[in-house]
N, C-alpha and C positions, 0 to 999 in steps of 0.2 A: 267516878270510878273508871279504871283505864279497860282497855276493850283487851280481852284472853281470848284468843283463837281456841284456846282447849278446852272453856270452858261450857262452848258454843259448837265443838266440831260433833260431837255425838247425833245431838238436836241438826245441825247442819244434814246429815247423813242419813239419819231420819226421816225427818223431814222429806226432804227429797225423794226417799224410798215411798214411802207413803201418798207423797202431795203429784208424783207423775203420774200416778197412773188417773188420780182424779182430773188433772188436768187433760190428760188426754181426753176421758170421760168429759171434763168439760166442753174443752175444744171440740168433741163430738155434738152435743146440742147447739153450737157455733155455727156448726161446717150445715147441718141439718136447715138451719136459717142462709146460711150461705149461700149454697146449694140453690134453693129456692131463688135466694135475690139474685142471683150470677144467672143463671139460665131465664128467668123469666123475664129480666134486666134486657138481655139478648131476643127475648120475642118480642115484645111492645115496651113504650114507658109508659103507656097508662096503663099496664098490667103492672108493673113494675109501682109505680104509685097507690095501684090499691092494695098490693101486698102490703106495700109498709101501712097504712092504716092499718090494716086488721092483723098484719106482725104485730104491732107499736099495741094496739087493744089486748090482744092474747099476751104478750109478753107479759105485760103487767101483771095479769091472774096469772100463768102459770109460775112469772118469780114469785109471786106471793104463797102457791099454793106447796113451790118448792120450800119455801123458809119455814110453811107449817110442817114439812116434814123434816126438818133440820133439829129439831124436838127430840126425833129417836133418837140421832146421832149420837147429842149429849147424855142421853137417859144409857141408852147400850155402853155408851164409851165407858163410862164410869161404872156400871157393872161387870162389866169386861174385865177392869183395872181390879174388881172385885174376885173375879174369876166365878162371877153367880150365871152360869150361863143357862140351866133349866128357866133360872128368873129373867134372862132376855127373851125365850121363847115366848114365855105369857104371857110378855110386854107386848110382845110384837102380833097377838090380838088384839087388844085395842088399840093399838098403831091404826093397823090395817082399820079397824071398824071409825078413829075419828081423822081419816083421812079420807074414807069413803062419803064420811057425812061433809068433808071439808068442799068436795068434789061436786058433789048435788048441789051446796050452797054456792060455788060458782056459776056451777053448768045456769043455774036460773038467775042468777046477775047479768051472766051475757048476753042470755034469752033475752032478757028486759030489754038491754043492751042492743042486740040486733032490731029491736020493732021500734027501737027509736033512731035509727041511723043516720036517715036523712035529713034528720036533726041536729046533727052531728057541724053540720058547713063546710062540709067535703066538697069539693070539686061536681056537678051534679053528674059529670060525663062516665065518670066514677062509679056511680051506685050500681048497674047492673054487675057490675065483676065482682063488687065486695060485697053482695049480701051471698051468693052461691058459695064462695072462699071462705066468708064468714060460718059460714053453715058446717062444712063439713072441718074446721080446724076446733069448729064446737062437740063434734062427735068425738075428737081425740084427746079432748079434756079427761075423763076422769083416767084413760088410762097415761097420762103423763104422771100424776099424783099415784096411782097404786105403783109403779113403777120405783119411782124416787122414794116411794117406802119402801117397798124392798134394799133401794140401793144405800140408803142412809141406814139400814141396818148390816150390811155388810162390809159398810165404811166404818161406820161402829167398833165392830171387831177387829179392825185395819187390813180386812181382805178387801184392797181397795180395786184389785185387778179383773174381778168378775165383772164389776160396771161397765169397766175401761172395753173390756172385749165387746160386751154386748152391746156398748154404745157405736163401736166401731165397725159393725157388723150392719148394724140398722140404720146407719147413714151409708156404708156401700150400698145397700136395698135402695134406701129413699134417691142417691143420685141418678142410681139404674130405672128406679120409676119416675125419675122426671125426667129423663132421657127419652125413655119411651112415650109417657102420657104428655109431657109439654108440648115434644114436636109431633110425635107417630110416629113412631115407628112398629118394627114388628107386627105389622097388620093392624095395629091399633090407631083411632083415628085422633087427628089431633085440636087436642083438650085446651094447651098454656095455662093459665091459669090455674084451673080446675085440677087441669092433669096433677101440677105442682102439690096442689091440694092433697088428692087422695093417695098421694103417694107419701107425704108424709103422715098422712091418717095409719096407712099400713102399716109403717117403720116403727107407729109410736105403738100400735096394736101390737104387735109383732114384741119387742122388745117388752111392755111389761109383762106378757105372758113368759117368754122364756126369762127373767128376772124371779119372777112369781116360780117358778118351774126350779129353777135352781136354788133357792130353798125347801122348798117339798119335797126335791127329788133328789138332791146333792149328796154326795156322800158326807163330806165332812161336816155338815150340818145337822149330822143326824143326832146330837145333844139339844141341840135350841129345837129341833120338830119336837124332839121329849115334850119339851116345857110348853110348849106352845099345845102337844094333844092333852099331858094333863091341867094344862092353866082353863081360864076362861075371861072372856072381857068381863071385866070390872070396873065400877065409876071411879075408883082410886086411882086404876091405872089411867082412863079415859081424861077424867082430868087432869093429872098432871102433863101428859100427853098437851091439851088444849091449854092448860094455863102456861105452861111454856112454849107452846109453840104458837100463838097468836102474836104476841110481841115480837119474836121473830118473823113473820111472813107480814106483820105491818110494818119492822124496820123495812125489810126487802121492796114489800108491797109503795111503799114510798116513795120508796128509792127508782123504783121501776117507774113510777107516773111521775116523777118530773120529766123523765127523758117520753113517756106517752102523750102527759097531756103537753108539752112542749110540740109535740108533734102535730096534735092540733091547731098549735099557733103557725105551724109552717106552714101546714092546710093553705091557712088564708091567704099563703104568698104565692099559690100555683103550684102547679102541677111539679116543674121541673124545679123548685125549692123540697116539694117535697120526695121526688126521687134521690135528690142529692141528701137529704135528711136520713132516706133511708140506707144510701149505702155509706155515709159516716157512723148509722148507728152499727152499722155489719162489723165495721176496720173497731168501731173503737170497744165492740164486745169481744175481739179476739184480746185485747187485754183485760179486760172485767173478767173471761172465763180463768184465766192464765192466775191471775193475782186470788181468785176464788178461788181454784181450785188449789193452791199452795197452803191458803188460809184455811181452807177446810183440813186438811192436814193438821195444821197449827191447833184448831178445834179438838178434833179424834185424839191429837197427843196430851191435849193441856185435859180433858176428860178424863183421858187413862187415867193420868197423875192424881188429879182429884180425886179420884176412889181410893188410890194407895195414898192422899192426904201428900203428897210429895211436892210441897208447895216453893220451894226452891225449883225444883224442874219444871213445874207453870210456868215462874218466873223468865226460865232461859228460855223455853220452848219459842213462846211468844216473843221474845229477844231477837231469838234468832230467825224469826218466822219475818220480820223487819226488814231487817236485814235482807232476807231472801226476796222478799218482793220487793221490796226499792235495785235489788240485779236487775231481776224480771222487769221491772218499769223501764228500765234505762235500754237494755234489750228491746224493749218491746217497739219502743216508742223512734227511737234512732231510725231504723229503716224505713218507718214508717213516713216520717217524715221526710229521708233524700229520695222516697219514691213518690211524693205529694204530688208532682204534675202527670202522673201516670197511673196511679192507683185506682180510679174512678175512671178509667177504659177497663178494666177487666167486669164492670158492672155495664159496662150500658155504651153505647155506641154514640151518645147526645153528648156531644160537644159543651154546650151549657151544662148539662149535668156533669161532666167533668172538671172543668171552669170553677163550679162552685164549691166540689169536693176539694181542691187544691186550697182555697182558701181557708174550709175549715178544720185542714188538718194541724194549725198553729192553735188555737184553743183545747185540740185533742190532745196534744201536747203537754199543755200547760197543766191540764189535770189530772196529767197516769199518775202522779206521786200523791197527790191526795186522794184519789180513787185506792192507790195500794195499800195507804195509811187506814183507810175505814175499812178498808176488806179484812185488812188482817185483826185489827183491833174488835172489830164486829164478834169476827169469830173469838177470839179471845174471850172474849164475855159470853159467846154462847157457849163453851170449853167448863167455865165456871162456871154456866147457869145462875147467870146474872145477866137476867132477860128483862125488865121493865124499863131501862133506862135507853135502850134502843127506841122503842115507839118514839119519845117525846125528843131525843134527841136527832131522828130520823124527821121527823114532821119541823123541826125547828129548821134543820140543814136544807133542807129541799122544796117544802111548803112554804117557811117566813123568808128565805134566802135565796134558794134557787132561781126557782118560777117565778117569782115576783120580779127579779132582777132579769128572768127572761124576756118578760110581758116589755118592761124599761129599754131593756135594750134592743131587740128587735120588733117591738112592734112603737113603742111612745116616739124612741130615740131612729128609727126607721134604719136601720142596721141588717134586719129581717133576718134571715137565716145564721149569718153569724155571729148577732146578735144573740142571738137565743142559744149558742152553743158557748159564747164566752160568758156566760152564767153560771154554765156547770161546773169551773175550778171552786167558786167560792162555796157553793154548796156541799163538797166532796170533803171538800178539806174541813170548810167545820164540822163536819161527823168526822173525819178520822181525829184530829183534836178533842172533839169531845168523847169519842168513843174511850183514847186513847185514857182520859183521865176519870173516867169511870170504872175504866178495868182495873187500872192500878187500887184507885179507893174501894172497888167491890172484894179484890181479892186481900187485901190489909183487914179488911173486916172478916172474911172468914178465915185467914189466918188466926185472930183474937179469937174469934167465937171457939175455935180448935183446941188452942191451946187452955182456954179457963175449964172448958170441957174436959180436958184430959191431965190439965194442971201441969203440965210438961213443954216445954218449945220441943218443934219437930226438929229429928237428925238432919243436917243438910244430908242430903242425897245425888247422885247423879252430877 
């Protein structure tokens, strides 16, 4: 089929309206890890090495706990597209109550978590800075997860701009408090580490309240408060809530520990493999944010559609949604790499850890286009709410593929650090391939299931 600009440019337009401001919003939880590595980077590198530990551990539950809320998105989008909006409010009590339950079953996984650390094979010079850091990035756990409920329910709706601000807001907070608590300033005495710490405890406190607050108190939201003061949590809503969003926060959750427990293979290679680990994972989340956050776009549009049954507009959305990320990869990735022998000075003053960041920005490379290809297709099947086939194709791409081929090539094949990052293209890419052909066969099946149902083929549309 030959490619039509017109049939694509809407969805183009779209799209973009929609997928910027999450991106910004993404690029806000980015700059917030950033932030962190860049200034504490600059105070010690064993500061800097034990942040990325307990980053690389927290990263993985908070993707995870973000993808169980990925669940509203699809559930709101599609009543949205319905225009049941008293029925998104008393969704969005049990949102809020199985994301609260989602949040205590972390918060006590990490606990476990932290009393075994030194368990762990960390560096031993290490453990005094990551178990106090560990601590207090555990106090900011559940308000990450109430937060990202609020904000997948006003992504939902495609008011994607409220996130974007309050994200952008709470990382000017969090730089200005690592500014002051890392070095000391302003009479305040200095912290580094720590400081880094509670200053993103604040930003993340801080934000789900005004999040939370903006629902309750917002003016145009004053239809979904309706539904939400006469609805009530109920096990219907509760579980569809958890049965779709489990598979989603295990694709994620997956996807997050092959780049964590990877990082415990770097552990073993010292101190400055794993500073350089950790500021390749910083460069190459500014496109995982960028290509998610366009994707999540693609998600809230192909939803809509799906309530109004507009199955030809699925069809382009996600087309064009392709399209858009493979721009974004080629953008992304280019600078990235004629800046390789200089990008790892804006982290850290170590010479070796720059040395080894330059080398791993050629594997970083290698897999923005299959990292763009799973983001988008991912979301496409969360869009359609055709959620089981992620798990098992997540655990294949990353568990039987990734990591095992990381284990091979940086630790058997003695490659070490870039060993274990030319692992990642083959794992990326077989979940966007298989992602890719799971979407197509899940939405052909509900197309059929539609049409015998209504004994009619739908009008193309759009």
């Amino acid at each position: 089929m030959s490619y039509q600009f017109s049939k694509y440019e809407t969805h183009y337009r779209n799209l973009t309206y929609l997928g910027v401001p999450i991106i910004i919003g993404q690029l806000g939880n980015l700059i917030l890890n950033f932030a962190d590595t860049l200034m504490i980077g600059h105070h010690s590198t064993e500061e800097l090495a034990a942040a990325a530990f307990v980053n690389n551990m927290f990263t993985l539950v908070i993707i995870f706990a973000i993808g169980f809320t990925y669940a509203v998105t699809a559930l709101v989008g599609t009543l949205y597209g319905q225009e049941k909006t008293h029925r998104i409010g008393e969704l969005m009590k049990s949102a809020v109550a199985a994301n609260t339950c989602m949040a205590v079953f972390l918060s006590v996984i990490m606990t476990v978590l932290y009393l075994n650390v030194h368990r762990l094979g960390q560096p031993e010079e290490l453990l005094p800075l990551i178990r106090p850091y560990f601590l207090i990035q555990l106090v900011s756990l559940p308000f990450v997860c109430w937060f990202n409920t609020f904000r997948q329910f006003t992504d939902g709706i495609t008011d994607t701009k409220v996130a974007m601000w309050i994200l952008v807001s709470g990382n000017v907070m969090n730089i200005f408090g690592n500014w002051v608590l890392i070095y000391g300033h302003l009479g305040i005495p200095e912290m580094g580490l720590i400081g880094a710490g509670l200053s993103t405890m604040i930003s993340r406190i801080v934000m789900a309240i005004v999040m939370a607050g903006v629902f309750f108190f917002g003016g145009k939201y004053r239809e979904y408060r309706e539904g939400w003061r006469l609805g009530h949590t109920n096990r219907k809503d509760f579980r569809q809530i958890t049965v779709l969003g489990l598979p989603l926060a295990l694709q994620m959750g997956m996807e997050a520990a092959a780049f964590s427990l990877s990082s415990l293979m770097v552990g073993w290679f010292g101190t400055v493999s794993l500073a350089a680990h950790q500021v390749m994972l910083t460069i190459s989340q500014l496109g995982y944010m960028i290509y998610y956050g366009l994707a999540a776009a693609v998600a809230v549009r192909i939803s809509n559609f799906m309530g109004q049954r507009d199955y030809t507009a699925v069809r382009r959305t996600a087309t064009a949604g392709i399209h858009l990320v493979f721009l974004l990869a080629l953008s992304t990735s280019v600078p990235v790499f004629l800046c390789r022998h200089i990008i790892g000075g804006l982290f850290t003053d170590n010479a070796d850890v720059i040395s080894m960041v330059s080398m791993t920005i050629v594997p970083f490379m290698i897999y923005q286009f299959g990292d763009g290809m799973q983001c988008n297709y991912a979301n496409a099947l969360r869009g359609i709410a055709v959620v089981r086939p992620l798990t098992w194709i997540a655990f294949i791409s990353f568990f039987v593929v990734s990591l095992p081929l990381g284990y091979l090539f940086g630790v058997v094949m003695d490659y070490r650090l870039l060993g274990v990052w030319y692992a990642f293209p083959f794992g990326l890419t077989t979940a966007g391939i298989l992602y890719y052909v799971y979407y197509q066969r899940g939405l052909k099946r509900i197309e059929s299931a539609t049409e015998e149902r209504l004994g009619t083929t739908q009008p193309e549309r759009r």
